[in-house]
Structures are given as C-alpha cells and as structure tokens.
KOLDRENMI-133456 format. One line per 4 residues: number of its first residue (from 1); their letters; for each residue x, y, z of N, C-alpha, C, O. Coordinates in pm, 1 decimal. Atoms other than C-alpha are relative to their C-alpha. Layout:
BEGIN
NUM> A> X/Y/Z/X/Y/Z/X/Y/Z/X/Y/Z ~ ...
This chain:
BEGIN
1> XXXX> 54.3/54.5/-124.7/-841.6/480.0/-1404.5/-61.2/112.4/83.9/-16.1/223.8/110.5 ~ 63.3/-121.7/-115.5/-1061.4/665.1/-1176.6/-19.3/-50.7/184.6/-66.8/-159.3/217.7 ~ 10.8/60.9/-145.3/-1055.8/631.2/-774.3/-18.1/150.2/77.1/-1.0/270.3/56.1 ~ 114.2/-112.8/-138.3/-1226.4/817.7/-473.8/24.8/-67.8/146.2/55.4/-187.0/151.4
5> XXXX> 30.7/30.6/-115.2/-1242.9/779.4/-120.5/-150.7/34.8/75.8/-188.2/150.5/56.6 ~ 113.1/-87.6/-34.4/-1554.0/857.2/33.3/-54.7/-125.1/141.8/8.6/-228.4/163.5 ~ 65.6/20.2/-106.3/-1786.6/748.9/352.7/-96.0/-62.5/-49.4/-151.6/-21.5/-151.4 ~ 137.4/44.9/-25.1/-2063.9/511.5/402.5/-122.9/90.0/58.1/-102.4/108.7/178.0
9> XXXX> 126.3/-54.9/-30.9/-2409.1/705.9/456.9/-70.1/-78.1/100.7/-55.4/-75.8/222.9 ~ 88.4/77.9/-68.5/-2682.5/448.5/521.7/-64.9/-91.7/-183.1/-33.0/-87.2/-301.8 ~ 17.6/46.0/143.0/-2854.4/248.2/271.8/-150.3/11.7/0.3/-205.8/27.6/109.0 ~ 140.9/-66.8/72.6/-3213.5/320.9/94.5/-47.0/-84.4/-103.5/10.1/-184.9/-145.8
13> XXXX> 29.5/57.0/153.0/-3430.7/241.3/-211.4/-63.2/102.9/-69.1/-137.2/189.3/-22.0 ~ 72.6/-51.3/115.3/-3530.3/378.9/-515.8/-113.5/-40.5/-85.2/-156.0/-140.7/-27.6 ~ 48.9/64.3/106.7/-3753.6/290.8/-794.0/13.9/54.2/-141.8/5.1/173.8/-169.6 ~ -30.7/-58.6/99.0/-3689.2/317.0/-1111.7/-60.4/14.4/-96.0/-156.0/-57.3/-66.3
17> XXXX> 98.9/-71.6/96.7/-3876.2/448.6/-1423.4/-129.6/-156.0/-42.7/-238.5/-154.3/-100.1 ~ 130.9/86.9/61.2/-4069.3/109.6/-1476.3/-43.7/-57.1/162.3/-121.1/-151.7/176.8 ~ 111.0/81.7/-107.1/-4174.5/28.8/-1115.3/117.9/-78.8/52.6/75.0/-159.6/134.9 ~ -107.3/112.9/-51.3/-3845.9/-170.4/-1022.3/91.8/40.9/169.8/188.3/115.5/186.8
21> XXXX> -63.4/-54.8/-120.2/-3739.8/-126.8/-667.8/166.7/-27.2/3.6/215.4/-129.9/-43.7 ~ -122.9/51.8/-0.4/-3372.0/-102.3/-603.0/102.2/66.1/103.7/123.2/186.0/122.5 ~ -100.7/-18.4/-118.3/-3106.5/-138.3/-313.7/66.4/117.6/-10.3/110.6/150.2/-120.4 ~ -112.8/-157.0/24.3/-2913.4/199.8/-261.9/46.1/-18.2/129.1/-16.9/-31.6/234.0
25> XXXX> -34.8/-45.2/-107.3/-2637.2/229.1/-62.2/64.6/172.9/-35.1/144.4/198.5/-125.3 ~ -30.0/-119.6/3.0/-2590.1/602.6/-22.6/184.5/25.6/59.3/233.1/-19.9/162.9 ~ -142.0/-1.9/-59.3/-2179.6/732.9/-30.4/18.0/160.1/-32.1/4.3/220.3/-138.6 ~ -109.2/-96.1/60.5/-2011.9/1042.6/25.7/111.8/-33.4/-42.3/181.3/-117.3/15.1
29> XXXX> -137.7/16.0/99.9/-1725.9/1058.9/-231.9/45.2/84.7/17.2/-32.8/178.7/2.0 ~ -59.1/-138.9/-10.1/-1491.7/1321.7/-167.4/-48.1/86.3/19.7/-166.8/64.4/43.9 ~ -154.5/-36.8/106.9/-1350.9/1578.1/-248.4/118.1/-73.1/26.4/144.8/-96.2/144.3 ~ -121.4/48.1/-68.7/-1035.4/1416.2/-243.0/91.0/81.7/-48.6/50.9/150.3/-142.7
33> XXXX> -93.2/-15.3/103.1/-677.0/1538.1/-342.4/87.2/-73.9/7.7/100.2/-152.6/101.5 ~ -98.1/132.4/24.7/-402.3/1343.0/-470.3/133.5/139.3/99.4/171.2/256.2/90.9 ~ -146.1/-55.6/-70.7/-101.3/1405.7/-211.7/124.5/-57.9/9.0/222.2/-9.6/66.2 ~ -140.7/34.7/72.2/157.9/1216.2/-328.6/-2.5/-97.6/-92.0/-80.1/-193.1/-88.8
37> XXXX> -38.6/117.0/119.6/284.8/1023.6/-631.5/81.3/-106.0/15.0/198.5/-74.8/35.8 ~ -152.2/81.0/7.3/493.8/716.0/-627.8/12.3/-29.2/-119.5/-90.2/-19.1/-186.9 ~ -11.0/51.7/94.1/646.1/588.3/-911.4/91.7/-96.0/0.7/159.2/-97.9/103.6 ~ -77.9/139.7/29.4/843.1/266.1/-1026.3/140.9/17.9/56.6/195.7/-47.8/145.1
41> XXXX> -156.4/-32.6/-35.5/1208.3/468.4/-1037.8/9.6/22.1/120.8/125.3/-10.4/147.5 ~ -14.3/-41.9/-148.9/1176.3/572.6/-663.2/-62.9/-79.4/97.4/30.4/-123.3/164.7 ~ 94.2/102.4/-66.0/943.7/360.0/-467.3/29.9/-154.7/-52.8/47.8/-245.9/27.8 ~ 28.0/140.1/12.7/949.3/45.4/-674.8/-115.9/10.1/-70.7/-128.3/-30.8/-186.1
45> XXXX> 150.7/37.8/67.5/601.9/67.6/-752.3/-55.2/129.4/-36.8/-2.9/234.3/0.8 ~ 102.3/-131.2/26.2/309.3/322.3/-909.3/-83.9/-26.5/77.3/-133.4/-139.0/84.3 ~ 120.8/-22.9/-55.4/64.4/436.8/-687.4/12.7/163.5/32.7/116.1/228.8/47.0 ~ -2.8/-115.1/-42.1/-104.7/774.6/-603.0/-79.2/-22.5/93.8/-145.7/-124.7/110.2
49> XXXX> 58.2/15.0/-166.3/-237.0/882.6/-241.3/-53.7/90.4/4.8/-24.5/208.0/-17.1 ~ 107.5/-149.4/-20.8/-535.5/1042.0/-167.4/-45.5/65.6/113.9/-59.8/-25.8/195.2 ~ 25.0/-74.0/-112.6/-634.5/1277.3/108.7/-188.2/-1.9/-1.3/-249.8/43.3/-97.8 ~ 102.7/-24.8/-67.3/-978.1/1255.9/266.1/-100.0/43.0/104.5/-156.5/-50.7/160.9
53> XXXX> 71.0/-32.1/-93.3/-1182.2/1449.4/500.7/123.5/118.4/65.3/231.0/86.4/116.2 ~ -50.3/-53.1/-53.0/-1074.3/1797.7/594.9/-37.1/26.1/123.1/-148.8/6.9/171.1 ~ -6.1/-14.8/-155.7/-958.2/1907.8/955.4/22.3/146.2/24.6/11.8/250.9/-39.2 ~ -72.9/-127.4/-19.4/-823.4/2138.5/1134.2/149.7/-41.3/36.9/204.9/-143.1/78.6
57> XXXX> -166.2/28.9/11.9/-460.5/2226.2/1115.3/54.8/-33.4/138.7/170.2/-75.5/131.1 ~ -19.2/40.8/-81.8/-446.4/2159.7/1491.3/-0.1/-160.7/57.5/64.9/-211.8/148.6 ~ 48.8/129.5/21.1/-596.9/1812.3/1434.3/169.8/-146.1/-80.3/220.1/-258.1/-70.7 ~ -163.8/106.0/56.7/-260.4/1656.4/1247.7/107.6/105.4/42.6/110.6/226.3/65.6
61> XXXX> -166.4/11.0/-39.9/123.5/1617.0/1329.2/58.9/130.0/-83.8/-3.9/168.0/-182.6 ~ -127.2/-106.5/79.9/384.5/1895.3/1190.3/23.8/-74.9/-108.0/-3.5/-43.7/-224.0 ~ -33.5/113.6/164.2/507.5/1579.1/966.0/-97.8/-0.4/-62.3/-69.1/-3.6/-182.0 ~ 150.9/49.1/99.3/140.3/1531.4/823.9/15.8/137.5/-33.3/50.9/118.6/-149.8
65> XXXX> 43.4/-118.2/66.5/114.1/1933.9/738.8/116.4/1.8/-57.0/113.6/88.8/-144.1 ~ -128.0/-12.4/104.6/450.4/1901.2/581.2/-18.7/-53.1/-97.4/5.7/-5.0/-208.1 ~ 18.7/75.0/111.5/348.3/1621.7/401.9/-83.8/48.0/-80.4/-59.9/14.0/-196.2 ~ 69.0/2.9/50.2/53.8/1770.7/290.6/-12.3/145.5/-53.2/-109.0/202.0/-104.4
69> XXXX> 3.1/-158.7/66.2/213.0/2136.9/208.3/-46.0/16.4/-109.1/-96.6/126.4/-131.5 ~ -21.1/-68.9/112.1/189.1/2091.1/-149.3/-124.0/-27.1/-54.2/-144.0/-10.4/-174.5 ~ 169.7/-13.5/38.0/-200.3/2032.6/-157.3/-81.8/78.9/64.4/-201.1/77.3/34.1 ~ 11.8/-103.3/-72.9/-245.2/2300.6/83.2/-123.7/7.5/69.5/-185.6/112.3/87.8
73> XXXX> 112.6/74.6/-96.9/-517.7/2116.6/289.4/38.9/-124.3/87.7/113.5/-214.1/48.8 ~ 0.7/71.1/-109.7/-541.3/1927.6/614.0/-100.4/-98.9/21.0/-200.7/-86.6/91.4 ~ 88.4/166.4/13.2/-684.5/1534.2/535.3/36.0/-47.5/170.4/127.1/-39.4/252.9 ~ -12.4/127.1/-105.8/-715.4/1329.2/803.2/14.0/-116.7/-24.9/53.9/-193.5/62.6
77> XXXX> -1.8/126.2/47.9/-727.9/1045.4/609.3/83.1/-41.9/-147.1/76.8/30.1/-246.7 ~ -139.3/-20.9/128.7/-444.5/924.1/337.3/7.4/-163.8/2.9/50.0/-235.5/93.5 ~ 10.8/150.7/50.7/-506.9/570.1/152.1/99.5/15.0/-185.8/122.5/105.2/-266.4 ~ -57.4/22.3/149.9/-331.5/469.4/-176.1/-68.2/-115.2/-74.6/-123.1/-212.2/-22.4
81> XXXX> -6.2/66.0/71.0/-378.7/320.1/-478.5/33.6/-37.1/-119.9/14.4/45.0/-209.6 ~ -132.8/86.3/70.3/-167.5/96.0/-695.1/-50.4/56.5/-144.4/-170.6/49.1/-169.9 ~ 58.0/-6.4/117.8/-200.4/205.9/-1036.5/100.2/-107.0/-95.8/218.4/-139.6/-85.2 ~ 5.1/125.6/150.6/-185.3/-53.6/-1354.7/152.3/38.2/-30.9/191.3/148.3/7.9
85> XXXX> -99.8/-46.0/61.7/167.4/-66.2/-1524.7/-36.0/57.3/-105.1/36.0/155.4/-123.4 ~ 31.3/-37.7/128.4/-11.4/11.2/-1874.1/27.8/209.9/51.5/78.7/295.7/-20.7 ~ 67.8/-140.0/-12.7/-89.0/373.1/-1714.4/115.4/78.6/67.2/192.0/28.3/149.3 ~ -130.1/-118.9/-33.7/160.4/669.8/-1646.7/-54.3/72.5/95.2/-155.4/142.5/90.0
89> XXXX> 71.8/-117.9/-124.7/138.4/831.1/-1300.4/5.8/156.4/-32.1/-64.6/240.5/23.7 ~ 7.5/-142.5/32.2/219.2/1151.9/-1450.2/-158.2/53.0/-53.4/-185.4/171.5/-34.5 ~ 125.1/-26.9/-18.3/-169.4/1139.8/-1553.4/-48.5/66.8/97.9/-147.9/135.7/75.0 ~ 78.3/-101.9/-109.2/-234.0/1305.6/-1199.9/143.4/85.4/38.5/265.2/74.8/23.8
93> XXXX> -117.6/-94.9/-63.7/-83.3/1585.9/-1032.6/-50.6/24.4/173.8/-166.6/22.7/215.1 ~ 47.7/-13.0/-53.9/-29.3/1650.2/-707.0/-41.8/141.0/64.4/18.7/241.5/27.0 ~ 90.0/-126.8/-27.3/-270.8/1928.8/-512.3/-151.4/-35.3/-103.4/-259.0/22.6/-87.8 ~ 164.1/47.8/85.9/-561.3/1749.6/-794.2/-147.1/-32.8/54.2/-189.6/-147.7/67.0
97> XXXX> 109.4/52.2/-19.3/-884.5/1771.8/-692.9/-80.0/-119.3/-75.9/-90.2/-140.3/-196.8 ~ 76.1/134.1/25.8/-1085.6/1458.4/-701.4/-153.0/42.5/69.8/-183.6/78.5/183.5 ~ 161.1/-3.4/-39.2/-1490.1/1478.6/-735.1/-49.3/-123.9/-40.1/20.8/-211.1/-91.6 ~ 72.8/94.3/69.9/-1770.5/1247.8/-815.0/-16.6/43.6/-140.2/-48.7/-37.2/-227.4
101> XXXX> 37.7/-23.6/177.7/-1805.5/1431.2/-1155.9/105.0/-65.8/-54.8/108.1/-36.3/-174.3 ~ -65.3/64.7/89.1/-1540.2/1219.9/-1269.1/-73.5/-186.4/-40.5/-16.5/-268.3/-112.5 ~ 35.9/117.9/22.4/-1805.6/891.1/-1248.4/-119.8/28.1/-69.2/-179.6/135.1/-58.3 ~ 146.5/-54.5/49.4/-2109.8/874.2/-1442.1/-86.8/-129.0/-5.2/-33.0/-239.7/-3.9
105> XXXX> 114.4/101.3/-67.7/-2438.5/658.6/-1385.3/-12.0/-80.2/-88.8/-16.3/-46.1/-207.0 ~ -36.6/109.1/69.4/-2421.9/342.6/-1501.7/103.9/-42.3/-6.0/97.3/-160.5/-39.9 ~ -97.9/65.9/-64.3/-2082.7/280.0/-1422.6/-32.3/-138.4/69.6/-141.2/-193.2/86.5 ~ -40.6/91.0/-68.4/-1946.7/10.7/-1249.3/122.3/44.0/68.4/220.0/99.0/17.7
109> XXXX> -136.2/-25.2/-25.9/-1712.0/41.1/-1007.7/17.8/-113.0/133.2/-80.5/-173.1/176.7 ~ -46.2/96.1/-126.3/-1542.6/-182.5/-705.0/57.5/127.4/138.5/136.2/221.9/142.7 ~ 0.3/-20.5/-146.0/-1560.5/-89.9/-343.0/65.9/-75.3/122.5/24.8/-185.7/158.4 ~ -78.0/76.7/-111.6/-1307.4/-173.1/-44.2/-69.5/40.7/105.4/-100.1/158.6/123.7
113> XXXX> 39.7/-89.8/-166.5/-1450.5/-150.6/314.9/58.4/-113.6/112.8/79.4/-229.0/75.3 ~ -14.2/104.5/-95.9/-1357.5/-334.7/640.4/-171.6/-0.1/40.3/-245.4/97.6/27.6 ~ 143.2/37.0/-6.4/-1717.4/-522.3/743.9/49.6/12.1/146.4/165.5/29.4/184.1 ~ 21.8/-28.1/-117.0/-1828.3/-498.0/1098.9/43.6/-89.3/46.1/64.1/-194.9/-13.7
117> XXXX> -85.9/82.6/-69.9/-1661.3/-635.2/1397.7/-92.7/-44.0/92.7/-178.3/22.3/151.3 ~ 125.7/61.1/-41.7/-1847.7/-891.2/1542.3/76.5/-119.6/159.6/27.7/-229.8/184.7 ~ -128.3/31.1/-68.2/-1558.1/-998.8/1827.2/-19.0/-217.5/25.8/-36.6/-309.5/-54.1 ~ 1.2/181.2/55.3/-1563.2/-1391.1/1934.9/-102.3/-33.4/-22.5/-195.1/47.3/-16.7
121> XXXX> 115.2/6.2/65.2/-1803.0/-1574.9/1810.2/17.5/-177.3/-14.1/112.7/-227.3/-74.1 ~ -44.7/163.6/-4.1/-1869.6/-2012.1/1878.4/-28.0/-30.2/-195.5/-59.5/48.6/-284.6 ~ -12.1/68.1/134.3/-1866.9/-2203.2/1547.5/-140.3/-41.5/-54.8/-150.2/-66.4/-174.9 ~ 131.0/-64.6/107.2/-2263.2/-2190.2/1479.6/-28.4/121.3/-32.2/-89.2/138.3/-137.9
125> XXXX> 1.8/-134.0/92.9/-2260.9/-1831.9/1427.8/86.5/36.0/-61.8/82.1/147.1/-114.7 ~ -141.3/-91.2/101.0/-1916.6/-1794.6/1250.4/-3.3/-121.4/-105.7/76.3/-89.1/-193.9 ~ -40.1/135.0/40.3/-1928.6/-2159.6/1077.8/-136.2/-59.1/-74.7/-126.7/-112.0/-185.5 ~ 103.1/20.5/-1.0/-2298.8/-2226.1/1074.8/-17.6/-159.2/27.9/-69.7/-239.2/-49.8
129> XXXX> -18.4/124.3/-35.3/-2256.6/-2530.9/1234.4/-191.4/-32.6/92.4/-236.2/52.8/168.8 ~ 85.3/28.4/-41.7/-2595.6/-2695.8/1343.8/-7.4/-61.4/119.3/-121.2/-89.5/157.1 ~ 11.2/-38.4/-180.0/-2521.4/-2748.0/1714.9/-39.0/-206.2/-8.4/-45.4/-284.1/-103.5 ~ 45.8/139.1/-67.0/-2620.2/-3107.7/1895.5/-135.9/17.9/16.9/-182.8/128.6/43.1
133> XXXX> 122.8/0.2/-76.7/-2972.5/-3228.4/1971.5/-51.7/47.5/117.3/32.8/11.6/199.2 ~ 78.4/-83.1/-84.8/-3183.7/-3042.7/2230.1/-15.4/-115.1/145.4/-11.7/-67.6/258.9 ~ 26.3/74.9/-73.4/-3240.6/-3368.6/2428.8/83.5/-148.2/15.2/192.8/-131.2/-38.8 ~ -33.8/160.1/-22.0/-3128.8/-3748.8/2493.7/196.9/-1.5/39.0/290.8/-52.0/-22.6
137> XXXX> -171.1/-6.8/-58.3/-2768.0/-3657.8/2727.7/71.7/96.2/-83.0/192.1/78.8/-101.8 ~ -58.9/-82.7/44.4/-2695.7/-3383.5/2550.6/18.3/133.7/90.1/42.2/242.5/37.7 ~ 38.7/-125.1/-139.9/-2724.4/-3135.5/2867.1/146.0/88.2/-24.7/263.2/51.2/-29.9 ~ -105.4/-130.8/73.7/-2523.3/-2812.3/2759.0/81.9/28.3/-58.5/172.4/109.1/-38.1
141> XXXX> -97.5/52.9/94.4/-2379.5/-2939.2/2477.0/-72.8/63.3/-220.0/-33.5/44.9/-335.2 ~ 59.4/-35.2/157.9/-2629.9/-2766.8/2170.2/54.3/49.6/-47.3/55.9/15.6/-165.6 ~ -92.1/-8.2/102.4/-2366.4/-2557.6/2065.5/135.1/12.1/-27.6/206.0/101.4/-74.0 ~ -131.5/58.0/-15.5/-2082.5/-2715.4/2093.4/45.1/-28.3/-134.8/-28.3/-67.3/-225.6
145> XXXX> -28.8/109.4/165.6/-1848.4/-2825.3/1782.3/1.0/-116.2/10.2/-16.5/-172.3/-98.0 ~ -45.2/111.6/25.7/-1785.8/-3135.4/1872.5/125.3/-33.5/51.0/195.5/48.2/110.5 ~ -105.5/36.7/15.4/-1516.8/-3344.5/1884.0/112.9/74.3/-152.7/91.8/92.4/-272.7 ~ -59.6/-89.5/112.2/-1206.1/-3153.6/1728.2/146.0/-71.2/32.4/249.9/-9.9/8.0
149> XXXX> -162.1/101.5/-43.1/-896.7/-3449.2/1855.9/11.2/-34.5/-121.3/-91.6/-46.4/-188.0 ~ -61.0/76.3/133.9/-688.9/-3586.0/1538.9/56.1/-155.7/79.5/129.9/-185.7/173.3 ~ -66.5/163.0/-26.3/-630.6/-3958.9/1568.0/150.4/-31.6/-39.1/220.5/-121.7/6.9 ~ -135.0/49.0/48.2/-321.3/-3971.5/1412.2/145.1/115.9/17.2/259.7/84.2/49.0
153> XXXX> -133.2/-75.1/-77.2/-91.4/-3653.9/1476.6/31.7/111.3/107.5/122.2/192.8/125.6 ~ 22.4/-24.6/-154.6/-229.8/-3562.7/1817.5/-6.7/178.2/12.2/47.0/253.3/93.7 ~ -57.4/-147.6/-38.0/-280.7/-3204.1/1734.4/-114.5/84.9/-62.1/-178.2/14.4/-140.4 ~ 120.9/-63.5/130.1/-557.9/-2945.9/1548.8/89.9/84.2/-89.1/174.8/173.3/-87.1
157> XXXX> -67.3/-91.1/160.3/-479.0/-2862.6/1209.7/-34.1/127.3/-34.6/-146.5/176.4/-24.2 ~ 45.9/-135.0/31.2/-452.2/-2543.0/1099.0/-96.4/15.3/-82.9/-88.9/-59.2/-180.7 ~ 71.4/1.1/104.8/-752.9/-2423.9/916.0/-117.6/-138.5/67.6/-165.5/-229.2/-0.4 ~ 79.8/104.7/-103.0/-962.4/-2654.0/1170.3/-115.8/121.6/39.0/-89.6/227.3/96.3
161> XXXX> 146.5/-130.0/-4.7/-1329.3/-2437.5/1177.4/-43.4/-10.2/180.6/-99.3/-100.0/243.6 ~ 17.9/-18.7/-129.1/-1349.6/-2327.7/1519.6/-74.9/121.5/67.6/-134.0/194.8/-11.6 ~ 50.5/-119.4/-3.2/-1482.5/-2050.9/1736.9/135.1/70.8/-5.0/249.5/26.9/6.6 ~ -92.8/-88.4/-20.2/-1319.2/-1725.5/1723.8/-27.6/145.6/-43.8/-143.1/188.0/-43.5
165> XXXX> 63.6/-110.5/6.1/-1306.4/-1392.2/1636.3/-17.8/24.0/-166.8/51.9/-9.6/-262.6 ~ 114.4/18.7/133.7/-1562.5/-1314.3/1347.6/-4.2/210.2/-29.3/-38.2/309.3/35.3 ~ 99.0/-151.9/46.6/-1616.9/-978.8/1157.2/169.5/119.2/-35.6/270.0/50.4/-53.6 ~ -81.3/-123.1/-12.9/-1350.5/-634.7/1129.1/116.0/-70.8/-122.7/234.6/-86.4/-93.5
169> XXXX> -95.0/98.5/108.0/-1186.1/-835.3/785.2/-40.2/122.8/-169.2/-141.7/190.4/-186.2 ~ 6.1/-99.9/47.3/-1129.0/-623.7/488.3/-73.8/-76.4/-167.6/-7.9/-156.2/-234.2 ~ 67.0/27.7/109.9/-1403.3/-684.5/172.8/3.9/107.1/-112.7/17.6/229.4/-115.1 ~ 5.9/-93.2/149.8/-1427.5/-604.9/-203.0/-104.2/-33.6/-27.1/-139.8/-141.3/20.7
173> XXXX> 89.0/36.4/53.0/-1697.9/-614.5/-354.0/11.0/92.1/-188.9/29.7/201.7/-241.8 ~ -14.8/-22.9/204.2/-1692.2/-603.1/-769.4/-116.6/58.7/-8.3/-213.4/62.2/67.7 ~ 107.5/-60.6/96.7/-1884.4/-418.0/-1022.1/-181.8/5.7/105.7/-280.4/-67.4/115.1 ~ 130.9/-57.0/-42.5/-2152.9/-227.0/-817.9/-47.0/115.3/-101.8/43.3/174.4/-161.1
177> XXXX> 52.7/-45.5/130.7/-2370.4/-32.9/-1073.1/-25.1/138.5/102.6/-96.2/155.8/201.6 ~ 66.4/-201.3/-46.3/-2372.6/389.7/-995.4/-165.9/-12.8/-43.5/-197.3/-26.6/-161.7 ~ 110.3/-78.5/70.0/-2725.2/460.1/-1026.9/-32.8/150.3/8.5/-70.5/219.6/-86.1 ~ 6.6/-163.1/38.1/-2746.4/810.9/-938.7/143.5/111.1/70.6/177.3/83.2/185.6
181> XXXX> -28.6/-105.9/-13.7/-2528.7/1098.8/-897.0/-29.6/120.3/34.8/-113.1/181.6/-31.8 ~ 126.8/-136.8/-26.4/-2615.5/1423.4/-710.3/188.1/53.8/27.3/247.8/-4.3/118.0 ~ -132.9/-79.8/20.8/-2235.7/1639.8/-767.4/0.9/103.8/153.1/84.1/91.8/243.0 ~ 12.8/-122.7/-70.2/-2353.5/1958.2/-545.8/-20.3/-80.1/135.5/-16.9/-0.2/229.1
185> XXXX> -37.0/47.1/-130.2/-2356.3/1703.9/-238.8/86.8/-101.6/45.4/74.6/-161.9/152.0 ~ -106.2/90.5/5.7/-2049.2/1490.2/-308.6/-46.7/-142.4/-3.2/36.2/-219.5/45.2 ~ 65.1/136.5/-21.4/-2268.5/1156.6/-333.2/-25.1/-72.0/-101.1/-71.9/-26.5/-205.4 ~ 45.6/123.1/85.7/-2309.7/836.2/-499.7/-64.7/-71.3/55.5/-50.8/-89.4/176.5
189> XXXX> 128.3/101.4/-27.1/-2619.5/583.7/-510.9/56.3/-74.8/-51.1/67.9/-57.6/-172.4 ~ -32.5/121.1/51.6/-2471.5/276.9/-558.3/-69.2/-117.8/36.3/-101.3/-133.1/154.1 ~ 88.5/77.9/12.0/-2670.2/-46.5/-661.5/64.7/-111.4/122.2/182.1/-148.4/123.4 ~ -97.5/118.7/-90.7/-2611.3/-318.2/-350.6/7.7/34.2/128.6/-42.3/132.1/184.0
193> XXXX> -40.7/5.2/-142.9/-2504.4/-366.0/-39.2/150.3/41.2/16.4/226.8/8.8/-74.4 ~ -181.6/12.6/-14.2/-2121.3/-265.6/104.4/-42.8/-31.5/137.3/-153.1/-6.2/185.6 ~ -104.5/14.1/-126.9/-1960.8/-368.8/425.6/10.8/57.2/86.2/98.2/138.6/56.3 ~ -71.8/-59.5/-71.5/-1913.5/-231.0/698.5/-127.8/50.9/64.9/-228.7/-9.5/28.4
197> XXXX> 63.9/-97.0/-95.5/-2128.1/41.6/971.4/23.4/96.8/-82.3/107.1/111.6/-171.4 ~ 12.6/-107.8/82.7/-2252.2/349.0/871.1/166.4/62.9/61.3/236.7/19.9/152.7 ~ -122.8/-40.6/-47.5/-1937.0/599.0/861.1/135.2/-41.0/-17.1/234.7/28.3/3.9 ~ -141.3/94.3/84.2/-1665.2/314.0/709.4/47.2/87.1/-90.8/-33.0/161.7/-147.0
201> XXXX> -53.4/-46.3/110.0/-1436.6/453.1/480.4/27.9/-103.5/-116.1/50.8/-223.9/-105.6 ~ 54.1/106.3/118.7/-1469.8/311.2/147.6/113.7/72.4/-111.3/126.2/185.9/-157.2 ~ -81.1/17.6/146.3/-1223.9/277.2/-121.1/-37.1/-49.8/-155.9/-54.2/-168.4/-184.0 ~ 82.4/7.9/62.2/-1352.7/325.2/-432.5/67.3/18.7/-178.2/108.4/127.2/-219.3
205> XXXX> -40.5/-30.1/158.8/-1245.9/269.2/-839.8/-75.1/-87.8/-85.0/-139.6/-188.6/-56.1 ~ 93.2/46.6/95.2/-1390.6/201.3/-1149.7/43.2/-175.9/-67.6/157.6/-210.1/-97.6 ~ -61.7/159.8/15.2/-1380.2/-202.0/-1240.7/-15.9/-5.1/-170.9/-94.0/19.6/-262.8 ~ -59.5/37.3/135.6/-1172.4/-306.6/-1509.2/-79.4/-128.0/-71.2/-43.0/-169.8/-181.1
C-alpha cells in the first residue's frame, strides 16, 4: 500500500501528446514521515501515522516534540491510516521518509479532502428545489419549501430535506489517474477535480 499527505495547489490543464485537453488538479505530496505505528496486539487495530508540513520547534507542544522524537522533525500535521489486515505494519518504519517517488504516472489513486464550507443554505441551493411561481399570490414565497407538516404523527421526520448548513463534509473521491510527476518539487498532476479550497489537506493512497 502506498499513502501521502500532501496540499491542494490550484487546478490547471494540460494537453496531451494527441491534442486531448485534460483537468489537472495540481498537489503537493510530502515529504512525509511515518511517526508512529499501531498494530493489532496494542491498539486493536493496524494503522501508521504520518507527519506533514514542517515547523518550527516553537510552533508545537512539549508532548508533540516528544511524540515526534523518534523522527526527529517538527510536523504540524499527523493523520493516519488504517492499513489492510493482509499487510504487516512492520513494512514501514518509523522516522521513514515518504516521497512522491513512491507513485508513478498512470496510477490510480483515491483522495480524502473536506469540500468547502458553504454555512446555511435554504433548500434550492442545498436540495435544488425549484422554488414557487414568481406571480399569482405567491408574494415572498419563491423560495420557500413548502409545506413540511405530517398529517399523521404531527412532527418532521428525520431525513426531511430542509434548509441548513451545506458544505465543510468530508469527500473521497476514487481512482483519480496520476498524470504527471515532477519529484524535485514534491508534486502530483492528478486527472479531475478534488474538494475542497486551495490549501486543503488531502489524504492520499493508491486504489485497490
């Protein structure tokens, strides 16, 4: 299994050797390092945790530079992920640098991001609800839901499409295709769209 953390850029296009235009969202990927292991006998579960984006040692807690003595760098940022039962965490160590030279173009891989926060929001822009007529006693009622009373147990059901707050929700998106690789500036061109404002942190492994 391979996994990265890295930053949203911005997004772009390419073309490719026959004339084919194509979506790029631009990512820094690391460096990361792996800063701690869990495993089944102690935790319960396998997962390893990666460190992203160095600081300064003034920037984190005494507990965080403790935690992070034995990779002997100051992340600011520390996400995990679950690894497969088939696969033995002893595969990584920790203090392991993590680059993009471990992906190569043409891949596929899956991307976590939280998407933008878009705060409340009535039920034609979160719902796409087509609102009331413009005219005939409808006077400031276009985008209204409606009637939302239950006839029979006097109450709104949960899961009743309403306004509310829209956006800051956490997306995957499957098998996005690497198209290019550039190593010497920590970056991946990945085919697509992701989630989120430039600057999201993006969780990133290769799809099974």
């Amino acid at each position: 299994m391979k996994y990265i953390l890295g930053k949203k850029l911005n997004m772009t296009q390419i073309f490719s050797p026959t004339g084919r235009l194509i979506p790029i969202t631009r990512v820094q990927a690391g460096p990361c390092y792996v800063t701690q292991i869990k495993s089944s006998a102690k935790e319960g579960y396998q997962a390893i945790q990666l460190g992203f984006g160095e600081t300064a040692a003034t920037r984190i807690s005494k507990p965080e530079r403790g935690h992070l003595k034995k990779c002997s760098k100051n992340l600011n940022t520390l996400r995990e992920f679950r690894i497969p039962k088939g696969i033995k965490e002893q595969a990584f160590q920790v203090g392991e640098k993590i680059t993009v030279d471990m992906f190569i173009a043409g891949e596929k891989v899956k991307v976590t991001s939280v998407s933008k926060g878009k705060g409340f929001q009535g039920v034609v822009r979160r719902h796409g609800f087509h609102g009331h007529p413009a005219t005939h006693g409808h006077k400031d009622q276009s985008r209204m839901p409606g009637s939302i009373g239950a006839t029979d147990a006097q109450r709104v059901f949960l899961g009743k499409r309403m306004g509310g707050h829209m956006g800051f929700t956490q997306i995957t998106v499957q098998n996005l295709e690497i198209i290019k690789i550039e190593p010497e500036k920590n970056e991946l061109f990945l085919k697509g769209a992701i989630a989120g404002p430039r600057g999201t942190l993006l969780k990133i492994k290769n799809s099974v």
